[in-house]
N, C-alpha and C positions, 0 to 999 in steps of 0.2 A: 653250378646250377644244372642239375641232370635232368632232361625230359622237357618239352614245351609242347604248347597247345598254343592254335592257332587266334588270334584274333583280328580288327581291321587294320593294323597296322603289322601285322604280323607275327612270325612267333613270338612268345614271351615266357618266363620263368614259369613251368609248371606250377608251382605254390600260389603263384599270383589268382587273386579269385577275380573271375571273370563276369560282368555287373553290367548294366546300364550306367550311363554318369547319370544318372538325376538321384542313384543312392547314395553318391559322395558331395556334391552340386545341385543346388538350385539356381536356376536360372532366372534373376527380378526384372522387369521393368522399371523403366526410369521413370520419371516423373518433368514436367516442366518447372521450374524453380518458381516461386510465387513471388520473393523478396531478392533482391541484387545488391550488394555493400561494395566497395572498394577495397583492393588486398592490402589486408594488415593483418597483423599478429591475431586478430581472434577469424579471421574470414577462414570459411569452408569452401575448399574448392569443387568447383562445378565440371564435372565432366562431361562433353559431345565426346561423338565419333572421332574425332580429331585430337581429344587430350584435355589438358584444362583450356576453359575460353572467359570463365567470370567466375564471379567468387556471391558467396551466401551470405547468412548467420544460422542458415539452420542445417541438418544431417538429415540425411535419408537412409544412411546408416555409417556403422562406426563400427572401424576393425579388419581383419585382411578380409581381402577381396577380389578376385580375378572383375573387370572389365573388358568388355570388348562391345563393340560396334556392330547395333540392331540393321542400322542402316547405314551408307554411305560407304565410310573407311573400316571395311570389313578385314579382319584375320591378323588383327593388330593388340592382341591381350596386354589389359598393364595391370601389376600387381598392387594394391594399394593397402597400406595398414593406417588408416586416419580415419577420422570422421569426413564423410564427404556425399555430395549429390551427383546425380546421374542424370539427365535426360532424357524425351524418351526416343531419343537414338542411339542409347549405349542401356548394353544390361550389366548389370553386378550382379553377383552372383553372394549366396549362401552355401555353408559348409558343413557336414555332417560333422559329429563327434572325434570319428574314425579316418577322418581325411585331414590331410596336414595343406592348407592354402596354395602354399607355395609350387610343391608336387605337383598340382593341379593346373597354377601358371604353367609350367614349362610344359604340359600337356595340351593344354589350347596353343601353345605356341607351334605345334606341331602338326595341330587338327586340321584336318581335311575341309577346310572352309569351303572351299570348290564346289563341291556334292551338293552341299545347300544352300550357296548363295543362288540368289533369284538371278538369272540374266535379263536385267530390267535395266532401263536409264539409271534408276536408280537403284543399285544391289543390295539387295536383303537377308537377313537370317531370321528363320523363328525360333524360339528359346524354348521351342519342346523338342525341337528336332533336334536340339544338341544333347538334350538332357537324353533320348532317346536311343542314341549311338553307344553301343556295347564299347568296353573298355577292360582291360584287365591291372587290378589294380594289388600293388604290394601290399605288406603290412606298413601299418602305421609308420613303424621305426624304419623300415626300406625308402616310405616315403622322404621320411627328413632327412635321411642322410644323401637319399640322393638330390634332396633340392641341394643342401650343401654343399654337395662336391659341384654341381651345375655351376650353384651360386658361384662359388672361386676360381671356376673355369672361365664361367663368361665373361667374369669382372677380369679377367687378363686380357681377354680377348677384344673387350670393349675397350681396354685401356692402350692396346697398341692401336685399335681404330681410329680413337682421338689422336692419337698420337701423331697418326700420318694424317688425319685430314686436318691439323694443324700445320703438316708440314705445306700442305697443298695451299692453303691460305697463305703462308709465308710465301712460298712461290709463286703463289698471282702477285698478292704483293707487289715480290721485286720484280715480275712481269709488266705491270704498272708505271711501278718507278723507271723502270728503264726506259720504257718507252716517253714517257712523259720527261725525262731528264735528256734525250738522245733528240726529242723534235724542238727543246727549248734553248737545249746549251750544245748541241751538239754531238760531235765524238771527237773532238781535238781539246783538250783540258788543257792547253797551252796557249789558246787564242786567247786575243784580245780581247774583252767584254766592254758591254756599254750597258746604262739603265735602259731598260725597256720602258719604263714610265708604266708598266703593269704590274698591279701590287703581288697578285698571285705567282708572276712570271720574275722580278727581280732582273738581273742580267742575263743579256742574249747577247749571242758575236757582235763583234761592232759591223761587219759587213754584212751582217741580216738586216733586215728591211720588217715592216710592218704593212698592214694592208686591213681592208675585209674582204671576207671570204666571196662574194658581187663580182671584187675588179679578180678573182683567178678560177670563178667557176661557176656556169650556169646552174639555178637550182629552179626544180621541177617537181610539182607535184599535181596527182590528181586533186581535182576538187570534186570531191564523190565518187561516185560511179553510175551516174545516169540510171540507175534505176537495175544494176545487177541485181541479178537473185541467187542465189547458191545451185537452185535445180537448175539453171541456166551453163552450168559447170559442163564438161563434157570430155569423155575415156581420151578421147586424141585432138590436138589440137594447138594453140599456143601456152609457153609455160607463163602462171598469174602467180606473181611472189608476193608470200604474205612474212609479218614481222619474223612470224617461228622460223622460215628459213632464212632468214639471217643470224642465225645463234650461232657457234663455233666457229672455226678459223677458215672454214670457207663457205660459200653460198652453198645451200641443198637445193639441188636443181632435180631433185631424184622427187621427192614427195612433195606433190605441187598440188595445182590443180592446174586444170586447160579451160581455155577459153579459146571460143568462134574466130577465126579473121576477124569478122565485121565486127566482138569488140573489142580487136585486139588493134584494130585500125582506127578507132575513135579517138586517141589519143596519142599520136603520134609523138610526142616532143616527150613523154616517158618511154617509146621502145628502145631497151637497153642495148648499148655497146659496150663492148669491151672496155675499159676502164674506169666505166661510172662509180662513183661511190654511192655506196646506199643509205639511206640515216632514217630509224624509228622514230616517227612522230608524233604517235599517239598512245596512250595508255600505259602500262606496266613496262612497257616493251622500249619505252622512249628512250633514246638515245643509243640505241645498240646502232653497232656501224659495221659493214662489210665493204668489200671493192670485190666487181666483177673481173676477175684474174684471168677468168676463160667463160666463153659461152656457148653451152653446148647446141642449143636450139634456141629459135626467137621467143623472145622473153619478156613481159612488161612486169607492173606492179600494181599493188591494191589503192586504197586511197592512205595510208597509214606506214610510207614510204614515200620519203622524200627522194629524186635524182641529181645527185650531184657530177655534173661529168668538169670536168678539169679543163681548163684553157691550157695554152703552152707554158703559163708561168708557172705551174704545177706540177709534180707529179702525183699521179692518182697513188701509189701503194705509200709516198709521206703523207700525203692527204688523206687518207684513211688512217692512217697511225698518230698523226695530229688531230684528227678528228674523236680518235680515241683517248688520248690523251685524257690524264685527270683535271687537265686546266679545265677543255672543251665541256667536260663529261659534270663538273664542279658548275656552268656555268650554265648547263640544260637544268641541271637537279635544282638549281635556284630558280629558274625559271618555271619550270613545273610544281614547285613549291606551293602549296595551298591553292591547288585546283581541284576541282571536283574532278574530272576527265583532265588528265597533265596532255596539253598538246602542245607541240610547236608549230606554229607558225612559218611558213616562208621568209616572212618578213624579220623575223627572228633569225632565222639562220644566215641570212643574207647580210646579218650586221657578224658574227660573229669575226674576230681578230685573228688572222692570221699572221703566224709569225713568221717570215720567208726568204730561206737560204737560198745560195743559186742553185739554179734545178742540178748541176753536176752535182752537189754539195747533198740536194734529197735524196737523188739517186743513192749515192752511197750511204746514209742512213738507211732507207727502204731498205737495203739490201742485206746491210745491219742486223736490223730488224728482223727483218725475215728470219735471217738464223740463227738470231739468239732466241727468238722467242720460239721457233719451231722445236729449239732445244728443249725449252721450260718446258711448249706441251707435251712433249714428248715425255717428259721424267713425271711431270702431274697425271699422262695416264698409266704408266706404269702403275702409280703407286696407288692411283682408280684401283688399277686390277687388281692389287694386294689387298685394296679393303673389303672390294669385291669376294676375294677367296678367304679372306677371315671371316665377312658375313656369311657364308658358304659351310666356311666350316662349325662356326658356332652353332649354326641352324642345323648341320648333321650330327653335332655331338650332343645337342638338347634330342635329339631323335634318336638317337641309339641309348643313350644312358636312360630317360625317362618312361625306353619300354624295355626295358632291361637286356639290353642286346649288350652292352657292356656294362660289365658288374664293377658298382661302385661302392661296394658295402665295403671295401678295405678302404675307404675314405674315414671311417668310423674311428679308424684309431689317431688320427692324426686330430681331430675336432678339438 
């Protein structure tokens, strides 16, 4: 390919003739669906911003078609060859004679969506502005062969993608299991066992003990927040921990908010210490569990965070990994089972069964724990990163083959 000329994405194959997309592409509005059926074998699927969410009996059109997102989840094109509806926060699009569909997907997949999404609460495109953006476009037969060679590329690269975040699943998994098999039977496979008289739980050491969670640990929660308000927040001050920092293997004490003294002293019997365990109580978020390991500055909590700090019959880091456990975590999800708002209750938690070795006995579990599973996260975000750099690189190889930065026309002979 000798000779290029320039366009917005850069240089491209001289021969390529250089166009508005609205010569190859029409850009449609969606429509709101009028009629709703349940998915079977003749239902049409309904497209949002987000992908399919309900299904029809009628077509708004039929045949390939790039989509993507008017509104909301923008810069997300999917290619579709069905009969199928749109709404109208997703456009589909129409295709000229002379343009091959596909071609055209791995072109929006590449589109500079940035330039014209709206910086609004809610971010938008308008469907002239895309039609309106210069493009330089191969011939017909450049087109298909290079959706082709795309197509066989991505599909390997999609395919090792599943492939590892199957493996990361199997990895929580046995992250799960372990932990859940390590607070219930132990780490000695040669002790003596007894019925726990707990269907989910079966046998536990004979020398563990049962309890509820009351006689080994005070629980603590706000009931509201007197009347906070978000602009009551302020640059410096005490850290206010919400569900979100409790996600991953340790408290984020980095992206908080702060709050005053005065209401950070309202509620003295939640200011955290070192050891407390933390437990989501409300909403989406229920049941996620952390333990303060360290605390970098004085610290409370929202109303949607229970405090569990530990008597001496406990240790807080088994306590948190029992409290993680699939038994504990099986028996919130039942609890919150057909609620409108899934909350827990104090008085719920305060029944909850604990099962309890002697503290020597957690300690060395905890500590277990700690390092086999620091191992797991450890190998789950490597292989993050792997899928990370094959998203990476599919996203750069759809962007050099589709503006013809590497020539894929000897893909031709293998088809």
């Amino acid at each position: 390919m000798s000779g290029y000329k320039k366009i917005w994405y850069g240089a491209t194959p001289a021969e390529w003739k250089e166009q508005k997309i609205k010569y190859s592409m029409k850009v449609k509005n969606g429509k709101e669906v009028s009629t709703e059926v349940d998915n079977g074998e003749d239902a049409i699927n309904v497209y949002g911003s987000g992908g399919i969410f309900k299904w029809t009996d009628k077509q708004l059109y039929s045949g390939e078609s790039v989509l993507f997102g008017r509104k909301g989840t923008i810069g997300k094109p999917l290619f579709v060859n069905e009969a199928f509806w749109t709404v109208d926060t997703m456009y589909y699009t129409h295709f000229a004679k002379d343009a091959y569909p596909k071609y055209f997907y791995y072109l929006m997949c590449v589109f500079p969506w940035n330039i014209i999404t709206t910086q609004t609460a809610l971010p938008s495109v308008v469907g002239s502005d895309i039609e309106n953006f210069n493009c330089s476009v191969p011939q017909y037969r450049i087109q298909k062969i290079i959706s082709n060679y795309l197509d066989s590329k991505t599909s390997e690269i999609d395919s090792l993608i599943t492939a590892k975040e199957s493996l990361i699943i199997l990895l929580e998994e046995k992250r799960q299991s372990m932990i859940t098999e390590a607070v219930t039977k132990g780490l000695n496979p040669n002790v003596q066992m007894k019925d726990s008289d707990v269907e989910w739980i079966d046998k536990i050491p004979e020398h563990w003990r049962k309890t509820r969670l009351d006689f080994v640990s005070r629980v603590k929660a706000r009931l509201g927040w007197k009347g906070l308000k978000a602009e009551e927040y302020v640059d410096e001050g005490y850290i206010f921990l919400s569900t979100p920092n409790l996600k991953g293997n340790n408290i984020d004490f980095e992206n908080v908010n702060y709050i005053t003294e005065e209401r950070y002293l309202e509620s003295p019997e939640i200011i955290l210490e070192k050891g407390d365990v933390l437990l989501a109580k409300d909403g989406s978020t229920l049941g996620i569990t952390n333990v303060v390991r360290e605390l970098p500055a004085q610290a409370t909590v929202n109303s949607s965070i229970a405090v569990l700090r530990p008597k001496e019959l406990i240790d807080s880091i088994y306590f948190y990994y029992y409290l993680s456990s699939t038994y504990i975590q099986d028996i919130i999800n039942q609890i919150k089972g057909g609620m409108g708002v899934p909350h827990l209750f104090q008085a719920d938690i305060k029944k909850f069964l604990i099962i309890l070795p002697p503290v020597s006995e957690q300690k060395e579990i905890a500590k277990y724990l700690d390092e086999q599973v620091e191992n797991l996260d450890s190998l789950i975000e490597t292989i993050k990163v792997q899928i990370q750099k094959l998203r990476d690189y599919r996203q750069s190889l759809i962007y050099e083959v589709v503006t013809g930065k590497i020539d894929a026309r000897e893909f031709e002979i293998v088809l």
